[in-house]
MDAnalysis code that builds the backbone (N, CA, C; Angstrom):
import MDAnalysis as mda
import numpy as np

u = mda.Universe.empty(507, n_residues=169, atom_resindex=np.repeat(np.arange(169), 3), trajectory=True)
u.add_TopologyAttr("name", ["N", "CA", "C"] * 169)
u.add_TopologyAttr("resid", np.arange(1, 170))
u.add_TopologyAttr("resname", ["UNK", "UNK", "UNK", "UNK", "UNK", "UNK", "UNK", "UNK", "UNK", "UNK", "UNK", "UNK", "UNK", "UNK", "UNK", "UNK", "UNK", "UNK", "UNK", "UNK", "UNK", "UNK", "UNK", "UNK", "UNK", "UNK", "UNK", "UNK", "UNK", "UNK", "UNK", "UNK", "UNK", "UNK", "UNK", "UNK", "UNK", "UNK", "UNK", "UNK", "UNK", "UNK", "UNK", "UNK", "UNK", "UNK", "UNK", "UNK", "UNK", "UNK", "UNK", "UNK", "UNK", "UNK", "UNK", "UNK", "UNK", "UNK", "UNK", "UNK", "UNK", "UNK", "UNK", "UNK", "UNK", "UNK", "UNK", "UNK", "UNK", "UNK", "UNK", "UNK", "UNK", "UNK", "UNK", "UNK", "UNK", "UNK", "UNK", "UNK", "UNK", "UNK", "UNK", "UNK", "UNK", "UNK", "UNK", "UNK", "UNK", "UNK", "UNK", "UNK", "UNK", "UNK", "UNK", "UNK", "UNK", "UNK", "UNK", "UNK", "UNK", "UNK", "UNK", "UNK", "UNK", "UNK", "UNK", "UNK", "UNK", "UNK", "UNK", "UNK", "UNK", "UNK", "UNK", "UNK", "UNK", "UNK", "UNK", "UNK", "UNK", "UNK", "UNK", "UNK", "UNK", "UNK", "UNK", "UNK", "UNK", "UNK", "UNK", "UNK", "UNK", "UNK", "UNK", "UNK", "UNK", "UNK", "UNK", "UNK", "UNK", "UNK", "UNK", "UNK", "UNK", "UNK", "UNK", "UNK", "UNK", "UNK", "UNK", "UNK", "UNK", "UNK", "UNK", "UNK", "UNK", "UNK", "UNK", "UNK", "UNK", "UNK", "UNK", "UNK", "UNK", "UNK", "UNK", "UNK", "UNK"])
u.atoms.positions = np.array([
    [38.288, -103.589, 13.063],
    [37.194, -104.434, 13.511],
    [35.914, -103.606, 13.576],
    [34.815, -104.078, 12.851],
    [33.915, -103.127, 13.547],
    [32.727, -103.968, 14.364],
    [32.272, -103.023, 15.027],
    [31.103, -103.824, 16.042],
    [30.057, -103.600, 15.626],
    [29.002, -104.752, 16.354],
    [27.591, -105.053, 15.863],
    [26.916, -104.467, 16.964],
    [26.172, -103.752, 16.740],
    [24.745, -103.076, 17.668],
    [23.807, -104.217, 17.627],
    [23.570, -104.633, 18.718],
    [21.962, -105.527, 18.651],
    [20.967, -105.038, 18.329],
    [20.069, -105.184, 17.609],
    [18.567, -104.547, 16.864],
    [17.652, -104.786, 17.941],
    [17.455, -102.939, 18.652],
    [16.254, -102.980, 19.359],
    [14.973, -102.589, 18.364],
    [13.784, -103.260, 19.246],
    [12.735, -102.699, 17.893],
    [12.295, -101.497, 18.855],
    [11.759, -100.410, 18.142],
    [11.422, -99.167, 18.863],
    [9.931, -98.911, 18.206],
    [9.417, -98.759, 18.530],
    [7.698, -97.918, 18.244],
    [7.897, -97.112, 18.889],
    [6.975, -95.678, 18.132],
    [6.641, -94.491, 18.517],
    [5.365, -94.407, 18.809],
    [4.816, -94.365, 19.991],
    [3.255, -94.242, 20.638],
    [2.659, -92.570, 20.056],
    [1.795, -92.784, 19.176],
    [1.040, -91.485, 19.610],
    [-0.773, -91.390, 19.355],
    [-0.890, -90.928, 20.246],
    [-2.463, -90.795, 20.715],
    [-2.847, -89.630, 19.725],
    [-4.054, -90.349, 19.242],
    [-4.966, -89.781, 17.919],
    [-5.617, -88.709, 19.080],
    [-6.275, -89.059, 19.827],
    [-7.663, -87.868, 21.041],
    [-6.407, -87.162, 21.809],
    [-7.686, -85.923, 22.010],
    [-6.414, -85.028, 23.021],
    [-7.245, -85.515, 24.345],
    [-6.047, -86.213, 25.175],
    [-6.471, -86.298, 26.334],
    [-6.429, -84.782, 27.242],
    [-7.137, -84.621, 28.492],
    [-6.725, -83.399, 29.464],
    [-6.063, -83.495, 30.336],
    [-5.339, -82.551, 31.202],
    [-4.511, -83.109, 32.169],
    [-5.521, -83.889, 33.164],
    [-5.045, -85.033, 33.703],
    [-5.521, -85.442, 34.946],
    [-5.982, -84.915, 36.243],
    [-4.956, -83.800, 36.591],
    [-5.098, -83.270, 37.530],
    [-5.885, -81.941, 37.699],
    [-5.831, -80.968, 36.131],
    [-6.699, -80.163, 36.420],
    [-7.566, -79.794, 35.141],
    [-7.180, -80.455, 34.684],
    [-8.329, -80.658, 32.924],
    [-7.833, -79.833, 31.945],
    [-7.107, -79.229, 32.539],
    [-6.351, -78.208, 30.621],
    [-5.694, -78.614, 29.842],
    [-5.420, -78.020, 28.463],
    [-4.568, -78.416, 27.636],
    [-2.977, -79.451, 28.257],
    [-2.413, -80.270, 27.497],
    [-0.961, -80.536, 27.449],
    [-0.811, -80.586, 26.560],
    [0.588, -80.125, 26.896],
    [1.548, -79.735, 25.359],
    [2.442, -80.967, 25.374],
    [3.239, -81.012, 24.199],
    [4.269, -82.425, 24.200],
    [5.583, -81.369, 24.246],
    [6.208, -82.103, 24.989],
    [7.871, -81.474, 25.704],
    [8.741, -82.393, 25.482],
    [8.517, -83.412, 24.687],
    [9.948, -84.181, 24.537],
    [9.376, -86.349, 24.404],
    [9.990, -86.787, 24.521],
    [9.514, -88.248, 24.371],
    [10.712, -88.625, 25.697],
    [10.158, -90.185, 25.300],
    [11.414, -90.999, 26.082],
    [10.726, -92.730, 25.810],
    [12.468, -93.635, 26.455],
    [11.992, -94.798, 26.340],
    [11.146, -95.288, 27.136],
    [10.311, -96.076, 26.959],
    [9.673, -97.150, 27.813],
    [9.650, -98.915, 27.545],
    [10.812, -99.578, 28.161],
    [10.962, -101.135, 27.647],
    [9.682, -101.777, 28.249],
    [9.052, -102.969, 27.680],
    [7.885, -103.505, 28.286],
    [8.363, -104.773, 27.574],
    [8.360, -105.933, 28.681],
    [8.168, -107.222, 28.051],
    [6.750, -107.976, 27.265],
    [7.177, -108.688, 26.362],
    [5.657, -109.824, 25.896],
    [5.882, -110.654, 26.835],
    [4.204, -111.670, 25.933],
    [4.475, -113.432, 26.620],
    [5.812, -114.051, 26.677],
    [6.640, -114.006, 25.695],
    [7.769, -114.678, 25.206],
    [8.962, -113.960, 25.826],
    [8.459, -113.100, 26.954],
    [9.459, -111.930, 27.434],
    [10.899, -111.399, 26.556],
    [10.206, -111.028, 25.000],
    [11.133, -110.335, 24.429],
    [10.551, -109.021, 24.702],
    [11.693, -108.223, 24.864],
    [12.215, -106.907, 25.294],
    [11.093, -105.949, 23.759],
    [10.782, -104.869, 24.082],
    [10.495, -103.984, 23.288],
    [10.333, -102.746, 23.734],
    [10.960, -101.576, 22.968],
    [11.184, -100.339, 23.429],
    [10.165, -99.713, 22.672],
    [9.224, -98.849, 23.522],
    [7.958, -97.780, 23.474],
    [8.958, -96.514, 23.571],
    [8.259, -95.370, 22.463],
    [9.072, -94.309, 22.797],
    [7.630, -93.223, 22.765],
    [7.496, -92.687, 24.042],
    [6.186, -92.029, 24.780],
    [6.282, -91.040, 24.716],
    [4.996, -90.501, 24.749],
    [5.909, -88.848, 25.150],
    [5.476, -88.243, 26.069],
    [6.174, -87.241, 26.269],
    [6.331, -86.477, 27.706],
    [5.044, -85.338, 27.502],
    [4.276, -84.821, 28.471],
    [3.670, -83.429, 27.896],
    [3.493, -82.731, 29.580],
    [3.383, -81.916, 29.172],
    [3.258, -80.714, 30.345],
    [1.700, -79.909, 30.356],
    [1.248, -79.844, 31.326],
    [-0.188, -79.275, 31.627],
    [-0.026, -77.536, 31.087],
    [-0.970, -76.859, 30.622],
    [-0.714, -75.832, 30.568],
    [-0.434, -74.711, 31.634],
    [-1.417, -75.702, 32.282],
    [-2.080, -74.650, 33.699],
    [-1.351, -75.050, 34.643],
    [-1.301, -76.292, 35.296],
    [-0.575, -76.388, 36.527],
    [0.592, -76.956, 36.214],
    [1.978, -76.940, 35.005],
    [2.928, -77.641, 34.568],
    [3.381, -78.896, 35.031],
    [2.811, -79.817, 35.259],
    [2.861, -81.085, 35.910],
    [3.191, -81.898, 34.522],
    [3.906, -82.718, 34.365],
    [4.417, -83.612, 33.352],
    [3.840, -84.632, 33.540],
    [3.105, -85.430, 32.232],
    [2.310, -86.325, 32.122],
    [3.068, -87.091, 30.981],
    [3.202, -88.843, 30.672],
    [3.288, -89.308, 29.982],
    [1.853, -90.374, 29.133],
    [2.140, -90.312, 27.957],
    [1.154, -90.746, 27.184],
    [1.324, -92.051, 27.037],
    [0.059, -92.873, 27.902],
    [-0.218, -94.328, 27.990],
    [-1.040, -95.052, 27.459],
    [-0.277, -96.107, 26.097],
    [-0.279, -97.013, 25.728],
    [-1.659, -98.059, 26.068],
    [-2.512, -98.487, 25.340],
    [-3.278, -99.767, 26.136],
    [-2.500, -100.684, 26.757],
    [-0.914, -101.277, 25.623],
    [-0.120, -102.245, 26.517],
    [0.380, -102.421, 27.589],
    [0.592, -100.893, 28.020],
    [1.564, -100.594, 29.145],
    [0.546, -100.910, 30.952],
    [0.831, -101.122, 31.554],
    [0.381, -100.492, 33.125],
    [1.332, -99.709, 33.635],
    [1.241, -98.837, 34.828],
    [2.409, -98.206, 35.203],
    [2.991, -99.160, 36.282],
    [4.425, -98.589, 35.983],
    [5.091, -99.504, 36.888],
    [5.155, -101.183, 36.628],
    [4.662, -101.537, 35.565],
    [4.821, -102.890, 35.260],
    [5.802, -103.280, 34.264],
    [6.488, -104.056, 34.107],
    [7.603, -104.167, 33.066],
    [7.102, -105.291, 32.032],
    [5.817, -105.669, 32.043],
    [5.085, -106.974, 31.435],
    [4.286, -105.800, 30.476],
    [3.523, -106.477, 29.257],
    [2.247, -106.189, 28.750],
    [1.166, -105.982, 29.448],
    [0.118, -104.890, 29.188],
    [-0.934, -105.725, 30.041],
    [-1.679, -107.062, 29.747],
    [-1.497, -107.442, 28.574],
    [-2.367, -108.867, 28.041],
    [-1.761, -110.064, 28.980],
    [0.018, -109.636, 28.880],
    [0.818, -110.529, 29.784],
    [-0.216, -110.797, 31.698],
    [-0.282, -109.253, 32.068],
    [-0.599, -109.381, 33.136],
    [-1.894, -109.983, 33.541],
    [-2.537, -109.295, 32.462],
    [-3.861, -109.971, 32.532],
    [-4.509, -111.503, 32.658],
    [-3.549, -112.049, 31.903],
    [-3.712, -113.514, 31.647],
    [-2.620, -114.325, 33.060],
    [-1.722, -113.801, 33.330],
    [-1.745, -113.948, 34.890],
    [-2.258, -114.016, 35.793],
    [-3.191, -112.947, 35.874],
    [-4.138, -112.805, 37.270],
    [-5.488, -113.246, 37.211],
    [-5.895, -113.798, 35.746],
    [-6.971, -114.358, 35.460],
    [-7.131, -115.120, 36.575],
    [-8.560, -115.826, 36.726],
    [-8.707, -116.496, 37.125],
    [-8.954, -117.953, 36.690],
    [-9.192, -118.095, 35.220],
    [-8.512, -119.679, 34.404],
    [-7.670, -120.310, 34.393],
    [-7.415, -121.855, 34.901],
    [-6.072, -122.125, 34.925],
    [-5.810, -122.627, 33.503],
    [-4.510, -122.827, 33.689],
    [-3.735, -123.361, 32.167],
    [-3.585, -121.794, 31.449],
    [-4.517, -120.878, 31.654],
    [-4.340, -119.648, 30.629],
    [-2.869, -119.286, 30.585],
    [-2.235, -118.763, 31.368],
    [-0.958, -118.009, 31.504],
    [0.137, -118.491, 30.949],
    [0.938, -118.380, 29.664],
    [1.688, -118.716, 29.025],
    [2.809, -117.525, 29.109],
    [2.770, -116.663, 30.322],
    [3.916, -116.211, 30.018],
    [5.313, -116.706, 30.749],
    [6.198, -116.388, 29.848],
    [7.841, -116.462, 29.928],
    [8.467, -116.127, 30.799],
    [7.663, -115.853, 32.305],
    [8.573, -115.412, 33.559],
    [8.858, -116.487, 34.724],
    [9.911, -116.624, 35.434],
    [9.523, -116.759, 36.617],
    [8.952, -117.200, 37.706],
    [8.812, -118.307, 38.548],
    [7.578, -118.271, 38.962],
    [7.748, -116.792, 40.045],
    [8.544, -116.465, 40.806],
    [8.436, -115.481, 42.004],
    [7.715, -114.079, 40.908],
    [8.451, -113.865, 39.899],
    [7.705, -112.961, 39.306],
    [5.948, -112.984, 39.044],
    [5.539, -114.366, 38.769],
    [4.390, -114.610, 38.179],
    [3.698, -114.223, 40.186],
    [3.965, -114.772, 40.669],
    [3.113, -114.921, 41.940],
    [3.492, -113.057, 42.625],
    [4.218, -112.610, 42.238],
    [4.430, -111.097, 42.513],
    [3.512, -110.076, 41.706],
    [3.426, -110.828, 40.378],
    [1.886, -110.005, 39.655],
    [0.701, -110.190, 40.210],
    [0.544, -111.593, 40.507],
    [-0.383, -111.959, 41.202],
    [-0.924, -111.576, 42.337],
    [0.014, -111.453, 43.179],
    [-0.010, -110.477, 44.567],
    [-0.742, -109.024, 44.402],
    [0.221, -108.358, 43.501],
    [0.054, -107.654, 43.355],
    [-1.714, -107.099, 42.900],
    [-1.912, -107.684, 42.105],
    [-3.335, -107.673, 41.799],
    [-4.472, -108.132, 42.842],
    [-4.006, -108.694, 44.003],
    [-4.886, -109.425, 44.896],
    [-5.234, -108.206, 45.375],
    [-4.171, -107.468, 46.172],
    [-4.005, -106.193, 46.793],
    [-4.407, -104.752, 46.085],
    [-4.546, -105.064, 44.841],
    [-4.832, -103.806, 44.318],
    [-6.715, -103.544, 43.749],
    [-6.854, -105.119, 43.462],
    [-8.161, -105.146, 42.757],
    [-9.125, -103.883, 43.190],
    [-9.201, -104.404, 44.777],
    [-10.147, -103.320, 45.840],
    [-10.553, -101.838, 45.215],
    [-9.249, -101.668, 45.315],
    [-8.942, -100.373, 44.776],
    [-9.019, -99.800, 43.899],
    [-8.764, -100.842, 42.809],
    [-9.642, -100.775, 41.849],
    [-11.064, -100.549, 41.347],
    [-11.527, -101.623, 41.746],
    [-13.362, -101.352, 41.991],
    [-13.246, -100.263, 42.193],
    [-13.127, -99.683, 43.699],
    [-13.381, -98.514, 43.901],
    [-13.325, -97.040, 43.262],
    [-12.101, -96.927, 42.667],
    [-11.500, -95.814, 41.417],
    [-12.940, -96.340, 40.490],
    [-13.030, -96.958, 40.286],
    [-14.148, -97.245, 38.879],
    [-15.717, -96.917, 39.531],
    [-15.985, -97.112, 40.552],
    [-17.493, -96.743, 41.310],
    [-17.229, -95.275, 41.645],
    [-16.091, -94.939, 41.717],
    [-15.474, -93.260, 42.066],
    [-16.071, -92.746, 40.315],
    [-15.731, -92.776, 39.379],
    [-15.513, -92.744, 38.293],
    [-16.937, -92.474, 37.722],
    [-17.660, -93.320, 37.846],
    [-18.901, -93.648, 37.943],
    [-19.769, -92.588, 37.839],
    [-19.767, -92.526, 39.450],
    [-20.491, -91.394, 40.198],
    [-20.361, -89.737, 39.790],
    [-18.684, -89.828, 39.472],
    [-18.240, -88.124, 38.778],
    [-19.140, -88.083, 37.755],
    [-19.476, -89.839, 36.328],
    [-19.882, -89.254, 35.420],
    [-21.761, -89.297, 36.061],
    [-21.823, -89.267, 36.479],
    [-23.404, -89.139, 36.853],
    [-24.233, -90.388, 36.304],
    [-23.400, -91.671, 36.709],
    [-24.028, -92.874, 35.963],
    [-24.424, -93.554, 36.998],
    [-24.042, -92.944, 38.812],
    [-24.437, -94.142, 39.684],
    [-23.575, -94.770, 40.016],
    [-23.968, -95.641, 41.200],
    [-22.884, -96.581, 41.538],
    [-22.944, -98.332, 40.648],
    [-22.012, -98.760, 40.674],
    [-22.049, -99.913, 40.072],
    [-23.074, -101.082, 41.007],
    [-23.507, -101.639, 40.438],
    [-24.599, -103.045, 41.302],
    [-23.726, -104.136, 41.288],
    [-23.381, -104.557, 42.325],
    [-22.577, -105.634, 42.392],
    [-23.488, -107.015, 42.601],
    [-23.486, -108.108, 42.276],
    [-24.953, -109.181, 42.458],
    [-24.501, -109.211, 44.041],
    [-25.184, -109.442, 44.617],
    [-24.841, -110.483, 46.261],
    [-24.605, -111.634, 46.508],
    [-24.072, -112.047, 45.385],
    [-23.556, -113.243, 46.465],
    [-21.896, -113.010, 46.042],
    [-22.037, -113.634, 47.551],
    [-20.342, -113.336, 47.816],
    [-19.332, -113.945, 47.506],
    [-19.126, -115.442, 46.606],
    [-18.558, -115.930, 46.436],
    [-17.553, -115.589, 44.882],
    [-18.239, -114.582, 44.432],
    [-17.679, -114.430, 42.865],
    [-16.723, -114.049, 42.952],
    [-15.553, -114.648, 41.873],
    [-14.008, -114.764, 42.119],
    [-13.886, -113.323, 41.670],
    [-12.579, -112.620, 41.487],
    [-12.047, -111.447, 41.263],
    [-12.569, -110.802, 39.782],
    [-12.490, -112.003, 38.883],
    [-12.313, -112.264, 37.221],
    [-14.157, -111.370, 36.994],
    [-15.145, -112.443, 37.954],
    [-16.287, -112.029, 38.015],
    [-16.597, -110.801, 38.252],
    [-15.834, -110.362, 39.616],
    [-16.818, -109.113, 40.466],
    [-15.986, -107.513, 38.956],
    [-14.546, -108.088, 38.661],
    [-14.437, -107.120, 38.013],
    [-15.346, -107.222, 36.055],
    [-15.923, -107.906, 35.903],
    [-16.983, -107.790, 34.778],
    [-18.313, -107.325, 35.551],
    [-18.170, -106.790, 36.252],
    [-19.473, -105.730, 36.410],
    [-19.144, -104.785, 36.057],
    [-17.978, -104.469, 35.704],
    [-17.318, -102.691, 35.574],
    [-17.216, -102.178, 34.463],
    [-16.128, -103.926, 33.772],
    [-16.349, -103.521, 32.465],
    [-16.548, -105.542, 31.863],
    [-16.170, -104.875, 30.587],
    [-16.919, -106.383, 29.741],
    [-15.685, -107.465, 29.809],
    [-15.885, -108.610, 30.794],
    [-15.068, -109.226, 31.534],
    [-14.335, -110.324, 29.654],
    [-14.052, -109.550, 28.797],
    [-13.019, -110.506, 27.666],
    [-11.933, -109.916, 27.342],
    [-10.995, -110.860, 26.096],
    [-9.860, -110.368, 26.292],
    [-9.280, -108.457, 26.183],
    [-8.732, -108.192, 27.256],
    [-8.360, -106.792, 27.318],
    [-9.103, -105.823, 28.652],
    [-9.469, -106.544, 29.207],
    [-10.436, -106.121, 30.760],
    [-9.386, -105.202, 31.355],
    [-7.626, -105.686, 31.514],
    [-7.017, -104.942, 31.974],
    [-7.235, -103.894, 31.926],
    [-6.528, -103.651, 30.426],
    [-6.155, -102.459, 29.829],
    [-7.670, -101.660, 30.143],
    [-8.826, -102.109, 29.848],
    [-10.304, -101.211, 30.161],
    [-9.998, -100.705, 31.473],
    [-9.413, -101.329, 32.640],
    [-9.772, -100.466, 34.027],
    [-8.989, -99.911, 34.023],
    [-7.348, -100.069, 33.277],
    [-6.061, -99.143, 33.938],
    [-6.286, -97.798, 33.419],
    [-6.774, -97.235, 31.909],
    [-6.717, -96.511, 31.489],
    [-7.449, -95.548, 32.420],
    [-8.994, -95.998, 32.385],
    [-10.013, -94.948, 33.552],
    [-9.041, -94.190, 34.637],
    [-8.744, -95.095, 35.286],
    [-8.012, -94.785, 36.559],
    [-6.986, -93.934, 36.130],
    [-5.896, -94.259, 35.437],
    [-4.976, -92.876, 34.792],
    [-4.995, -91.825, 34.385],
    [-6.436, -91.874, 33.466],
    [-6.832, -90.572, 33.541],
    [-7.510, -89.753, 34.018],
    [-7.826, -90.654, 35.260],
    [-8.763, -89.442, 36.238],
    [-7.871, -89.051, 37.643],
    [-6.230, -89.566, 37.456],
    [-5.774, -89.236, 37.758],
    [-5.576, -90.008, 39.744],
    [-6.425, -91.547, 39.563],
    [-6.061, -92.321, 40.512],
    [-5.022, -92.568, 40.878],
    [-4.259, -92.965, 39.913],
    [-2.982, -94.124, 40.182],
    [-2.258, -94.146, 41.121],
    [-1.839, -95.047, 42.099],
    [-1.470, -95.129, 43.552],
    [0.293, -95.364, 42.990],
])
């Protein structure tokens, strides 16, 4: 008898720019890969294979992140994104509702913090703080298109900053 393997699809991530370490700006070297599964809209499964690298200077192991990925999220970011939008009808993804309202959460609680890492960010590059308009009513979707250019892929624009300056909570 012989057996059938199910066909995972696998991509190999690799970053064209040399990023620096996060934590203290020197070289990383690559030390090895590994998997990373991330669901789509349609929550089919797909395996990222990342790689591992090590700082020169302070050997701290860093993995190389994807626009799709967030950390700690098992969704796309386009997935997540279009979740936490603030448009209704947008969100066509394939989960859940406890899951969908757990991204959601999640993003309620994190936005803050967000902003902030990005006005942090800001200021390191000597650009100032961000101008937020005053009035207070602008939904999440809004206050975060002051930061960056509020269309499709806004996620992926704030997660990356923050990862590599070495925010991530």
């Amino acid at each position: 008898m012989s057996s059938l393997k199910t066909l995972k699809l696998e991509f190999f991530v690799r970053c064209t720019e040399s990023v620096p370490c996060p934590c203290c700006g020197e070289q990383l070297s690559v030390i090895g890969s590994r998997m990373r599964k991330v669901k789509n809209s349609n929550a089919q499964p797909r395996v990222l294979i990342i790689r591992r690298m090590r700082c020169v200077n302070c050997r701290r192991i860093h993995h190389e992140l994807p626009d799709c990925l967030v950390p700690y999220k098992r969704y796309e970011s386009a997935c997540i994104e279009s979740v936490v939008s603030d448009r209704p009808g947008l969100s066509d993804v394939a989960a859940d509702n406890s899951t969908l309202y757990r991204l959601r959460f999640w993003f309620a609680a994190i936005y803050p913090y967000f902003l902030n890492c990005l006005n942090t960010i800001a200021i390191r590059l000597a650009q100032g703080r961000v101008k937020e308009p005053s009035v207070p009513t602008l939904s999440v979707h809004q206050k975060i298109g002051c930061y960056v250019e509020p269309t499709p892929g806004w996620l992926a624009r704030i997660v990356r900053p923050i990862v590599n300056a070495n925010l991530w909570i």
